[in-house]
N, C-alpha and C positions, 0 to 999 in steps of 0.2 A: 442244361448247362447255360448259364448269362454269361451273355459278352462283356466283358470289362469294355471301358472306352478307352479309348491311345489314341491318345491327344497325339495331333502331328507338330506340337508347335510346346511341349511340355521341355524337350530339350533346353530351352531359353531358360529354365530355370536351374541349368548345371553349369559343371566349368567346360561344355563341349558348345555354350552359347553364340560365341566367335564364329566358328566353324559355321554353323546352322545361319547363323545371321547374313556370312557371306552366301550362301548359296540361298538363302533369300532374298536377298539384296539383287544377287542376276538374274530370279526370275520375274521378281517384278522392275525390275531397271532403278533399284534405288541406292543410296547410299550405303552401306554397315551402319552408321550408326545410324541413320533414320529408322531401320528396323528395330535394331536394341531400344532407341526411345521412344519408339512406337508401342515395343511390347510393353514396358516400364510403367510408360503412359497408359493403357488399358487394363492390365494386369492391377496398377497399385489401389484404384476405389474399391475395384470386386474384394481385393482379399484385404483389403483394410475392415472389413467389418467381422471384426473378433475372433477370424480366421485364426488358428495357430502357424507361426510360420514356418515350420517343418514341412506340414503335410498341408497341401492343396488337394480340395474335396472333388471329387470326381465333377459333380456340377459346377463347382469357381471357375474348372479346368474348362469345361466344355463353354462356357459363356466368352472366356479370352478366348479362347478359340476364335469362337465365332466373329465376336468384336472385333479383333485382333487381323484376320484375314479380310474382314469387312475395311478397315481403314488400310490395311495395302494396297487394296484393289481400289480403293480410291486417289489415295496418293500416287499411285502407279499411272494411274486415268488422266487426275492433274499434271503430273510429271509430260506425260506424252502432248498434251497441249500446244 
């Protein structure tokens, strides 16, 4: 049996986006929107290429992922400065 991946950050592509944004906005200490235009911002190159935009491919998925948690934790790091 394979594991599917579960994205912890696929939420941001529903109408439960709000919700999820705030409770990542308190744990990296940032705004609501910084997060939604954080995700917006790394999410829109990967799936601009030819992507259908229905369905996000398990790998598009797992690259925002990564990306995506990569610049919180930076903006988080700057914020604290």
């Amino acid at each position: 049996m394979s594991k599917q991946y579960q994205s912890p950050y696929a939420g941001l592509n529903t109408n439960n986006r709000f919700s999820i944004a705030k409770r990542l906005a308190a744990v990296y200490h940032l705004d609501v929107s910084q997060v939604l235009f954080t995700y917006l911002k790394v999410a829109e190159p990967i799936l601009r290429k030819g992507q259908p935009a229905t369905q996000i491919s398990e790998a598009s998925q797992k690259r925002i992922d990564q990306q995506f948690e990569n610049t919180l934790q930076h903006l988080s790091q700057t914020r604290e400065r």
